[in-house]
C-alpha positions in Angstrom: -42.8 -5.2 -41.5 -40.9 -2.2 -40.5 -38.0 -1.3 -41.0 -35.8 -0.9 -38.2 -32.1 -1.5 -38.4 -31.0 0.9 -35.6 -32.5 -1.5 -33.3 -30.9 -4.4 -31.2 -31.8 -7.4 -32.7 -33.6 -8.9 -29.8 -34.8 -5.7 -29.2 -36.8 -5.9 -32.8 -38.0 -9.4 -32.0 -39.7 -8.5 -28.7 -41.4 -5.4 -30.3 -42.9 -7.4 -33.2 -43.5 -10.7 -32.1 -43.0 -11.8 -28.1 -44.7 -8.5 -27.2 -47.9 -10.0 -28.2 -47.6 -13.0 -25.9 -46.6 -10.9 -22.8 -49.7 -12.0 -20.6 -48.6 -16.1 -21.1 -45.2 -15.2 -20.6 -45.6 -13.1 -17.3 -47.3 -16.2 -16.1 -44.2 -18.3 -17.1 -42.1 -15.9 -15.4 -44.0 -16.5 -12.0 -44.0 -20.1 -12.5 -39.8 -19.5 -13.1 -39.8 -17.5 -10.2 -41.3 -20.6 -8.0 -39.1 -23.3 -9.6 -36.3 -21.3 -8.7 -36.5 -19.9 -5.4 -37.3 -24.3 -4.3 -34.1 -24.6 -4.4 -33.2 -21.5 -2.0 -36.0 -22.8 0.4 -34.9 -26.3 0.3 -31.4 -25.8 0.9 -32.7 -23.5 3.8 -34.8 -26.0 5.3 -31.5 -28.6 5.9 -30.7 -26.5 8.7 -33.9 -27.1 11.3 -33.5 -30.8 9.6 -29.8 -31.3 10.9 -29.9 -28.8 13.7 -33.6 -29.1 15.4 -34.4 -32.9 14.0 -31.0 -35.3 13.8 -28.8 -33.1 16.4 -31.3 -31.9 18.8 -33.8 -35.8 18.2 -37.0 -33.6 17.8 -39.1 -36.8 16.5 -42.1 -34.6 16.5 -40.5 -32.6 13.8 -40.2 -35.7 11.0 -43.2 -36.0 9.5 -43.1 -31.8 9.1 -40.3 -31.0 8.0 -40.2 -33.9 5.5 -43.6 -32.9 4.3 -42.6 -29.6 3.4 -39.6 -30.9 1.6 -42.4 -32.7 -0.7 -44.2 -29.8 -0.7 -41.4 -28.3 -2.0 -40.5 -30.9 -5.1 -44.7 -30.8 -5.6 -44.2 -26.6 -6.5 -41.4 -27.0 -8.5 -42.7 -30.0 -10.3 -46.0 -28.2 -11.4 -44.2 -24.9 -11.6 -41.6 -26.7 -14.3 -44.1 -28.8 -16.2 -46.3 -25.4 -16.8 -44.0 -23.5 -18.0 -42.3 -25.1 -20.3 -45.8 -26.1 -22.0 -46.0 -22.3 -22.6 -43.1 -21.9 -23.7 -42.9 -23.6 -26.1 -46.5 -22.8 -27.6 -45.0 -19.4 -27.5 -41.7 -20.0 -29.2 -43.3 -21.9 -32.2 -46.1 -19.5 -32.5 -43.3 -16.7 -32.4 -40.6 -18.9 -34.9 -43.5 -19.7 -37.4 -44.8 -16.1 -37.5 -41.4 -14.9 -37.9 -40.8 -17.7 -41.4 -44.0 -16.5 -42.4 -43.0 -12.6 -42.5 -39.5 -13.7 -43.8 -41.2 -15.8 -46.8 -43.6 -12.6 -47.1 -40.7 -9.9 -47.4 -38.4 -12.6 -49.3 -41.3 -13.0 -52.1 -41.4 -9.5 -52.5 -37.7 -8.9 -53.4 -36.2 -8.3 -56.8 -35.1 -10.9 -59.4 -31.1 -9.7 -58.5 -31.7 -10.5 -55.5 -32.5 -14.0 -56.1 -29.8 -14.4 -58.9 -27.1 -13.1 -55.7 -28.4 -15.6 -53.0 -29.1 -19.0 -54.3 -32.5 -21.0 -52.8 -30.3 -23.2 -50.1 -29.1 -19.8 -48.5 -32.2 -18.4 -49.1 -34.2 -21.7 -46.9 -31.3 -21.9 -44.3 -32.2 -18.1 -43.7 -36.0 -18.9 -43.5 -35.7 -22.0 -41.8 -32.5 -23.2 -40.0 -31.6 -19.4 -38.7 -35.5 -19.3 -37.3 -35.2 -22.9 -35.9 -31.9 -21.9 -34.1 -33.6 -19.1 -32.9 -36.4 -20.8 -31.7 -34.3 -23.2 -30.3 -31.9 -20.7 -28.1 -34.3 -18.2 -26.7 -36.8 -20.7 -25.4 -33.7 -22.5 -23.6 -32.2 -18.4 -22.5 -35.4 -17.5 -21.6 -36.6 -20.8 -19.6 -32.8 -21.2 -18.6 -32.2 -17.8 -17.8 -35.5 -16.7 -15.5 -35.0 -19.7 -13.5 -31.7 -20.3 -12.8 -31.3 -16.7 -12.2 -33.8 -17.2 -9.3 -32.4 -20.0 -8.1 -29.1 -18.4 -7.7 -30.5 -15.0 -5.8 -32.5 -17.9 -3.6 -29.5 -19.7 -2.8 -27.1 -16.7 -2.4 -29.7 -15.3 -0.1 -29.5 -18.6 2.1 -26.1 -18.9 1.6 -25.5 -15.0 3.1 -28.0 -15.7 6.3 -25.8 -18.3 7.2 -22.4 -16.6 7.2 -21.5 -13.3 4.9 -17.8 -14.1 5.4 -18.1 -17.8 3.7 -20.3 -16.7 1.2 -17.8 -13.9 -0.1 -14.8 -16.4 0.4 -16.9 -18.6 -2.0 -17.0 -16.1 -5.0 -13.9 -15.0 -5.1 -12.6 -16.4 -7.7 -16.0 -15.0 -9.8 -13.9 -11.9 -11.2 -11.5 -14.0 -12.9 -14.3 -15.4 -15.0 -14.9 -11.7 -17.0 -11.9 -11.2 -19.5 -11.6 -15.3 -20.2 -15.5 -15.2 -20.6 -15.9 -12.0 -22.9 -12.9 -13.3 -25.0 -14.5 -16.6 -25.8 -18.1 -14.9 -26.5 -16.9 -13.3 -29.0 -15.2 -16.3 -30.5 -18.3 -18.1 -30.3 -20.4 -15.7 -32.6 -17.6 -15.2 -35.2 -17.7 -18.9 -35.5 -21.7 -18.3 -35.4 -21.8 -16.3 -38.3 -19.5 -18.8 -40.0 -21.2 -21.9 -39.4 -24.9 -20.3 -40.7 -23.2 -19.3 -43.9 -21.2 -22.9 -43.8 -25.0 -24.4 -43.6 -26.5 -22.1 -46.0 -23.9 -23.9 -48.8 -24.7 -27.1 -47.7 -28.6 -26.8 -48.1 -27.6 -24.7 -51.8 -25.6 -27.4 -52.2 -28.0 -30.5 -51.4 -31.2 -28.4 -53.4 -28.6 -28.3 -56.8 -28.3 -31.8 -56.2 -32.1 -33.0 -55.8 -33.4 -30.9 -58.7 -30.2 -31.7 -60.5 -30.5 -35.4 -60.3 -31.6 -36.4 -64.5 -28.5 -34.9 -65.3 -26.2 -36.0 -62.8 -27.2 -39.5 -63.3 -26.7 -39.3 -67.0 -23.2 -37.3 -66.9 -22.1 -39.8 -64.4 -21.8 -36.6 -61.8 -22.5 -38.9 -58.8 -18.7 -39.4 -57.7 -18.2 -35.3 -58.4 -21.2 -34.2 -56.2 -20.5 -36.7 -53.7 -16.9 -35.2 -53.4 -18.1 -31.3 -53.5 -21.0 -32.1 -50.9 -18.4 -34.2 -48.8 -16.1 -30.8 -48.9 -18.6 -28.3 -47.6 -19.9 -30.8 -45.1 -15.9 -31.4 -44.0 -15.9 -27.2 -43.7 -19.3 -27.6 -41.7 -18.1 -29.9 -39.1 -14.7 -27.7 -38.4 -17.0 -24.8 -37.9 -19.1 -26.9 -35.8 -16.8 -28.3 -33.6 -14.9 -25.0 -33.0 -18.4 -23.6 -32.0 -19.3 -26.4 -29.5 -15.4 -26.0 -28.5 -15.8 -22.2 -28.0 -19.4 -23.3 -25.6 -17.9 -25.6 -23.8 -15.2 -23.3 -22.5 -17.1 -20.9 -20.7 -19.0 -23.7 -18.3 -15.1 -25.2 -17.8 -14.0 -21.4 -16.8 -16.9 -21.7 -14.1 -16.2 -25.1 -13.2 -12.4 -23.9 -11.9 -13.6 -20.5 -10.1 -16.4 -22.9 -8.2 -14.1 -25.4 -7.7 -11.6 -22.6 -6.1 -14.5 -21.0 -4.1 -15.1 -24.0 -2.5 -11.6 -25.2 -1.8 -11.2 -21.2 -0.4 -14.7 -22.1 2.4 -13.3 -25.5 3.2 -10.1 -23.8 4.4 -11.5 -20.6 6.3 -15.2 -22.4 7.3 -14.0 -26.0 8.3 -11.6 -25.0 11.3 -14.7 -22.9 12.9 -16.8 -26.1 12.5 -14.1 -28.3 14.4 -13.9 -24.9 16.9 -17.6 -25.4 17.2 -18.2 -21.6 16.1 -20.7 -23.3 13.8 -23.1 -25.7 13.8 -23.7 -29.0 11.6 -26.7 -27.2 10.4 -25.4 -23.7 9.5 -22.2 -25.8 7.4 -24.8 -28.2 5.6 -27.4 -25.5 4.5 -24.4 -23.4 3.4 -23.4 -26.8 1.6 -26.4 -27.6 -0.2 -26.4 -24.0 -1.3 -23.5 -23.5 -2.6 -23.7 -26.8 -4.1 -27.1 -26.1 -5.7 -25.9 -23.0 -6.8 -22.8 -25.1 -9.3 -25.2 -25.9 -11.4 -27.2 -22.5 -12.4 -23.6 -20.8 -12.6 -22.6 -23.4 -15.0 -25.7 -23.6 -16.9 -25.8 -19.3 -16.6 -22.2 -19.4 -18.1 -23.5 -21.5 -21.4 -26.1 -19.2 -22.2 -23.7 -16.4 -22.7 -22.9 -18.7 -25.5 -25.8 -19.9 -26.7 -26.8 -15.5 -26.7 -24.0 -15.3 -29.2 -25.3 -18.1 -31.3 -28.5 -17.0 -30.9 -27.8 -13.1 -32.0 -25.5 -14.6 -35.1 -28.7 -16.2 -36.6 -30.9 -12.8 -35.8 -28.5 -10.8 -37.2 -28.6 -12.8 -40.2 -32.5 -12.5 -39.9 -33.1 -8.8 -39.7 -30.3 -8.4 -42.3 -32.6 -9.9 -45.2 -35.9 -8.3 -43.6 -34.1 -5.0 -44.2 -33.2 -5.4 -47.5 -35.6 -3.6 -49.7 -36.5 -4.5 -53.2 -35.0 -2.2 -56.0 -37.9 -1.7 -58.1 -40.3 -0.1 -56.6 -44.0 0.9 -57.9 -47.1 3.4 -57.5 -49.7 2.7 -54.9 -52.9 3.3 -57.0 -53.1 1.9 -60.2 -54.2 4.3 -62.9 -57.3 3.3 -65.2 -56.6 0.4 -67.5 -56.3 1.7 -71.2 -58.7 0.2 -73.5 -56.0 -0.9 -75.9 -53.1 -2.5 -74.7 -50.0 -1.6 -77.1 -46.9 -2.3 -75.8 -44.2 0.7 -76.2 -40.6 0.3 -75.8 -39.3 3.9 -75.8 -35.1 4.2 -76.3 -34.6 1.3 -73.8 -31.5 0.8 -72.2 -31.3 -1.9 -69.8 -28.1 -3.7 -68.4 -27.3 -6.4 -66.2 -24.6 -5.2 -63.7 -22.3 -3.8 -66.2 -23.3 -5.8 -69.1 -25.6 -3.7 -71.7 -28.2 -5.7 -73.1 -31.0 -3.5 -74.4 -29.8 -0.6 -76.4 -32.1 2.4 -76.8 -34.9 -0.2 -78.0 -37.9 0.9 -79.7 -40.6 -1.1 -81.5 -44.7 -0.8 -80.5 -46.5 -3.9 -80.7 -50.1 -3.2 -81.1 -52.7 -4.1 -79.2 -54.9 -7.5 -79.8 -51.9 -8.3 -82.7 -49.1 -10.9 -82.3 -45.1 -9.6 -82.4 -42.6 -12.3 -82.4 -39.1 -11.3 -81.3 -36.1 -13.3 -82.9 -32.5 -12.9 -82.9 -29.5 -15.2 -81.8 -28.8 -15.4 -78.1 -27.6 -13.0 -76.4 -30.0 -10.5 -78.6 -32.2 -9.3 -76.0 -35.4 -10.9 -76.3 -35.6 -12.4 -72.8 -34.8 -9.1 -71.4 -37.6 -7.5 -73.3 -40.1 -9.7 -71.4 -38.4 -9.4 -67.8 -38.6 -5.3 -69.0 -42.2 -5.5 -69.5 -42.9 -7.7 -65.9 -41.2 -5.1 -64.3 -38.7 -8.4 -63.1 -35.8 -5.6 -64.5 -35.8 -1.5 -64.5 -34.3 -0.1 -67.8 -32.0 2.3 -66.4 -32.8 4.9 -69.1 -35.5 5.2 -71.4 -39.5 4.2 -70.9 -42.1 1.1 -71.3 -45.3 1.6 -72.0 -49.0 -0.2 -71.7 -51.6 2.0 -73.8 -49.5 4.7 -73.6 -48.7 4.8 -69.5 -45.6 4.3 -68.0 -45.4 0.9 -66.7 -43.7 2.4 -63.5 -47.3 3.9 -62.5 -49.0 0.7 -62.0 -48.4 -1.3 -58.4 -46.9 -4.4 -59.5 -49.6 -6.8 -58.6 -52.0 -4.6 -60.9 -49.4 -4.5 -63.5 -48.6 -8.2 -63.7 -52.2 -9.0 -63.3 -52.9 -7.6 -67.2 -49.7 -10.5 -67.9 -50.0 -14.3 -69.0 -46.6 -16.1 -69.7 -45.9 -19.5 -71.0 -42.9 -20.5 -71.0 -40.0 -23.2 -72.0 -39.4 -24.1 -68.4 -43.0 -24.2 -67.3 -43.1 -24.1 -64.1 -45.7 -27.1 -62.3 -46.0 -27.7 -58.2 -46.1 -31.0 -56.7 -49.8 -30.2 -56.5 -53.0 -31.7 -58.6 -53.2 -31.1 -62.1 -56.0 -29.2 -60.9 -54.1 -27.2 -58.7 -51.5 -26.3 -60.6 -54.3 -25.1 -63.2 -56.1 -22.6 -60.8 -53.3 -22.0 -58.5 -55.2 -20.9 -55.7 -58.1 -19.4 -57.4 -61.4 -19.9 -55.9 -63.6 -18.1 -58.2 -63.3 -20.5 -61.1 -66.2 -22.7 -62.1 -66.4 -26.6 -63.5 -67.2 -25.6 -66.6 -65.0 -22.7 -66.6 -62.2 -25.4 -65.9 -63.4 -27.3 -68.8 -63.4 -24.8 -71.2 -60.1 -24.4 -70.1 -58.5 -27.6 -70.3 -60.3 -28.6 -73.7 -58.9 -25.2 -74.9 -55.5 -26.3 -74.3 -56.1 -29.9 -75.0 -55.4 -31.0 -71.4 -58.1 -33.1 -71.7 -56.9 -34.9 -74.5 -54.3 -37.2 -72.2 -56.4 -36.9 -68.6 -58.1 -40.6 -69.6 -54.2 -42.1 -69.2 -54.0 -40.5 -65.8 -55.3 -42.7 -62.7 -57.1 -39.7 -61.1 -57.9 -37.3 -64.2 -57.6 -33.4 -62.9 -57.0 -34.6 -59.7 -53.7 -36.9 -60.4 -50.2 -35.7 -59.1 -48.4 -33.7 -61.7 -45.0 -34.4 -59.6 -41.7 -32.5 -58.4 -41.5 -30.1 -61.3 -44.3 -31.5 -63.2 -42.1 -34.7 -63.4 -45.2 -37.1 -64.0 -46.1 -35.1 -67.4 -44.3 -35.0 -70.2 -42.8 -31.8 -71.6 -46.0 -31.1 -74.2 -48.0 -32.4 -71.5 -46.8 -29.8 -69.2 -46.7 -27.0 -71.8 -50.8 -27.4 -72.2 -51.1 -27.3 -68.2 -49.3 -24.3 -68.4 -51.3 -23.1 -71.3 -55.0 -23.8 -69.5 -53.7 -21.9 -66.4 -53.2 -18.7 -68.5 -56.5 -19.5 -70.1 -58.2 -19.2 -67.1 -56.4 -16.4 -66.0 -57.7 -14.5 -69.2 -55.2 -11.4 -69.6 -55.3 -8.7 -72.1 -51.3 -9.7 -72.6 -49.6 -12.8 -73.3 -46.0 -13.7 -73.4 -45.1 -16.9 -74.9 -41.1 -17.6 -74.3 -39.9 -20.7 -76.7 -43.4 -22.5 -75.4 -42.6 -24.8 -77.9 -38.6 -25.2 -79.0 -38.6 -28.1 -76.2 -41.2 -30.5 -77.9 -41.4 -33.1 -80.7 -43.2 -32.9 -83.6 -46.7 -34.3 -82.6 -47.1 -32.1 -79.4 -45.4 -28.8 -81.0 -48.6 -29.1 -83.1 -51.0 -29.6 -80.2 -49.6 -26.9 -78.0 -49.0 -24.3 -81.3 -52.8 -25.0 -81.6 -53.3 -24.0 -78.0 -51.3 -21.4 -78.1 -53.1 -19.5 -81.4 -56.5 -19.7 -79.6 -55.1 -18.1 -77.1 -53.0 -15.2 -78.5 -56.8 -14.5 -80.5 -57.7 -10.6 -79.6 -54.9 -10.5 -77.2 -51.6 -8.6 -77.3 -49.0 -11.5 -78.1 -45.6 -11.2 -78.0 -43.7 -14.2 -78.6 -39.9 -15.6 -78.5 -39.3 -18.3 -81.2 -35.9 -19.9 -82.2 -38.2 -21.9 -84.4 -39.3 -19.1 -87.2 -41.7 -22.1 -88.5 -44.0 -21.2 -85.4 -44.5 -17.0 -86.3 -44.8 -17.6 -89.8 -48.5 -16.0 -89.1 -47.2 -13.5 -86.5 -48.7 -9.4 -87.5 -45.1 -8.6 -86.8 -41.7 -10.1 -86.6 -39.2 -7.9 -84.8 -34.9 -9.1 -85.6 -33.4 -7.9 -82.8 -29.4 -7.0 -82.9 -27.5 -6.7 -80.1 -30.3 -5.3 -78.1 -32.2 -2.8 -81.2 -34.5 -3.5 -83.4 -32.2 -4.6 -86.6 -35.4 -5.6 -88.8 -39.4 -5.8 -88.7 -41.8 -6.7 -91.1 -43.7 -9.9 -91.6 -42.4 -13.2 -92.6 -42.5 -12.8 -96.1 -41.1 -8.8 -96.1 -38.0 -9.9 -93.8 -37.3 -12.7 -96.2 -37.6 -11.0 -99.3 -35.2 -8.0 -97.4 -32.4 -10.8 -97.6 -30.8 -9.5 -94.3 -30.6 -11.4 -90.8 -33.7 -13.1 -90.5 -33.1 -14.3 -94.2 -29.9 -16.0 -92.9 -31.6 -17.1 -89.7 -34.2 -19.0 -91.9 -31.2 -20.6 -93.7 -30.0 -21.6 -90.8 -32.9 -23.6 -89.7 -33.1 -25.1 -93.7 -36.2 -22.7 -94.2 -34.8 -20.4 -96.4 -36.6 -22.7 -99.7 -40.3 -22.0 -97.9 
């Protein structure tokens, strides 16, 4: 979507998304335009009904004038029913549209991106400000196109039956402007403050629901009850001062109506007794002016409700204009036949914290390179380097010699497995979670795949093989269990590159061997590089890179770094494997 933060808010939303409905919403407008303009034709119709029917005894005129009073409910009833109906199919076509492009430009945004907004600000932004949205501008628009014809009907009737009353009556309208603008903008600073407010709550509520092992075993229950208790206290102020903030603009009307009409009683009721007037003229004026209270009032509230309204699109068209940081090529150049991975004088930092330092190591193609090093080293960053999830800000990585920078990033993380510690499993199928989406996979292809990674080995203990749950997070698996879901999905996906992050440092014994088995069929004729805390797991490894403070301190194999006595030496002793 296009970029376009020199435009009014609303502005952007009828250009790319109501625009498209114009014909069904001119037809709502002419259906407003009937509901409305009743009320002007019904409170014009009082006067025949007093003057020519109860006054004058026109019995003839009864059954007329009362039918056209039906006739005139009968219009607005279809008129209101109609309407709304395609109103709202517009306004949740338009709000769903809307959370899909928000979703679409959210996805493609940059890992510090994600680190700065947490996922509950992040779904308040895609959800509640949208449903707010959707919300408000149905009710301005419905509210708006036909109480605003209501009110020119009525005024119009009000005006043929005496100019003088009818200016008496608004008098008192100026006062509304200062009072009014003041609180408007009161109600959008408490907007803005009560999105943010429930952006901390959802964060807030998310931490808690994927938190909940550990919270239960720390005994956190008490603690998050009290934090969630706080932001939910700071959620009801700003709530309360925004419904406080609405409900003064209606009471501001309520007083200059109230005046208006205390103003007509005093100047239009002596030239009723004087006879100047009839019954008629003073009871069509009556009804509307008295029709009229309630469009004013209900007019008055959506100034409020605007405010709330352009707090949340604001908020909106404030993430769909920020743009990702990394950015890539357009056309993906040919893909080399060897796939080494270059790291050429790297120097990557996170804010202002230096992780990679002028790094350099190759690790060839269709060969396995472990990274080791204590935390903190820089082998996570290497990977997030390579994915293009960070930009060094000096130096170069390479893929068979190109610059990583001149792939698109779909091409470039299409030549990518990774498998993980934290493997990451929907609350999908088994199955699903295994092709995610793909629809070009076939049985056997699947069953190659899940023997290869010896899914199949615990499917008979599941009540619906492939096709059973795997779970929030892949809860209904166990952690090896996962690991070999995870390990069949990069199977299938069948990359030149694979990235194994501590796939196994989570697991016991027995499945450490089954997934370590996976995971060498696997890394055969591909380009491998692996992080391992457990230096057991890349004994075999074609090359073992120590990394220091983000450089290449050592490389060699396993038995050259330990005969080299220097940091993997005393990393091995560390993990009681110095005597192998």
């Amino acid at each position: 979507m296009t970029s376009e933060p020199q435009r009014h808010p609303f502005a952007r939303l009828w250009r790319s998304y109501l625009r498209k409905h114009l014909p069904w919403l001119i037809f709502a407008a002419i259906l407003m335009i009937i509901e409305g303009s009743t009320l002007g034709a019904l409170s014009y119709m009082l006067e025949p009904m007093f003057d020519e029917v109860f006054v004058a005894g026109r019995s003839d005129l009864v059954f007329w004038v009362g039918l056209g009073i039906f006739g005139l409910f009968a219009a607005r009833a279809f008129a209101g029913v109609t309407q709304r109906i395609i109103m709202a199919s517009v306004s949740f076509r338009t709000s769903s549209a809307l959370q899909e492009d928000l979703l679409a430009h959210t996805l493609n945004l940059d890992n510090a991106f994600y680190q700065a907004n947490p996922p509950g600000v992040l779904i308040e932004r895609v959800q509640g400000d949208v449903l707010a949205i959707q919300h408000t501008w149905n009710t301005l628009i419905l509210g708006a196109g036909r109480d605003t014809i209501a009110l020119i009907s009525l005024m119009i009737v009000a005006i043929l039956v005496d100019p003088m009353w009818t200016l008496v009556a608004v008098i008192g309208a100026p006062l509304l402007m200062v009072p009014s603008l003041i609180v408007q903008r009161y109600i959008r600073k408490k907007s803005f403050a009560l999105r943010d407010i429930a952006g901390r709550r959802t964060t807030r509520l998310d931490e808690i629901f994927h938190g909940i092992t550990p919270i239960k075993l720390n005994t956190m229950e008490a603690y998050q009850k009290s934090r969630f208790r706080s932001v939910t206290a700071e959620h009801i102020t700003a709530s309360v001062k925004t419904q406080a903030g609405n409900a003064t603009i209606p009471g501001i009307v309520d007083l200059s109506v109230g005046f208006g009409f205390f103003a007509v009683m005093l100047y239009g009721g002596q030239q009723i007794i004087l006879g100047e007037k009839t019954i008629g003229e003073f009871m069509s004026f009556f009804a509307a002016m008295a029709l009229a209270f309630q469009p004013i009032r209900r007019l008055a509230n959506l100034a409020g409700m605007y405010q709330i309204m352009m707090a949340s699109l604001t908020r909106i068209y404030g993430l769909l204009d920020t743009q990702p940081t990394i950015t890539a090529a357009v056309k993906a150049p040919a893909t080399p036949a060897a796939l080494d991975v270059q790291f050429d004088d790297v120097n990557l930092s996170y804010a202002d914290t230096p992780v990679l330092r002028g790094l350099n190591f190759t690790a060839p193609a269709g060969k396995t390179t472990a990274l080791v090093g204590l935390s903190g080293a820089g082998k996570s960053t290497v990977f997030n380097a390579l994915t293009r999830l960070a930009d060094p800000q000096s130096g170069t990585v390479r893929l068979g010699g190109e610059d990583i920078r001149n792939w698109p990033l779909e091409n470039l993380r299409s030549l990518i497995s990774v498998v993980s510690q934290e493997t990451l499993l929907f609350d999908e199928s088994l199955r699903e979670n295994i092709l995610v989406g793909r629809t070009d996979v076939t049985e056997d292809q699947i069953a190659a795949a899940i023997e290869a990674a010896h899914v199949s080995d615990f499917l008979a203990d599941l009540p619906n093989g492939l096709d059973s749950p795997a779970g929030p997070r892949g809860s209904n698996l166990s952690g090896g269990q996962r690991q070999r879901v995870a390990i069949a999905r990069a199977i299938l996906r069948d990359t030149p590159i694979l990235l194994l992050d501590e796939a196994t440092s989570a697991l016991d014994t027995k499945s450490e061997a089954l997934v370590q088995a996976a995971l060498e069929r696997l890394s055969a004729n591909r380009t491998t590089l692996v992080i391992a805390h457990r230096l057991s797991t890349i004994r075999a490894a074609d090359q073992i890179l120590v990394l220091s403070e983000g450089r290449v301190a050592e490389r060699g194999t396993h038995d050259e770094l330990l005969s080299k006595g220097g940091l993997y030496t005393q990393l091995s002793a560390l993990q009681f494997d110095s005597q192998d």
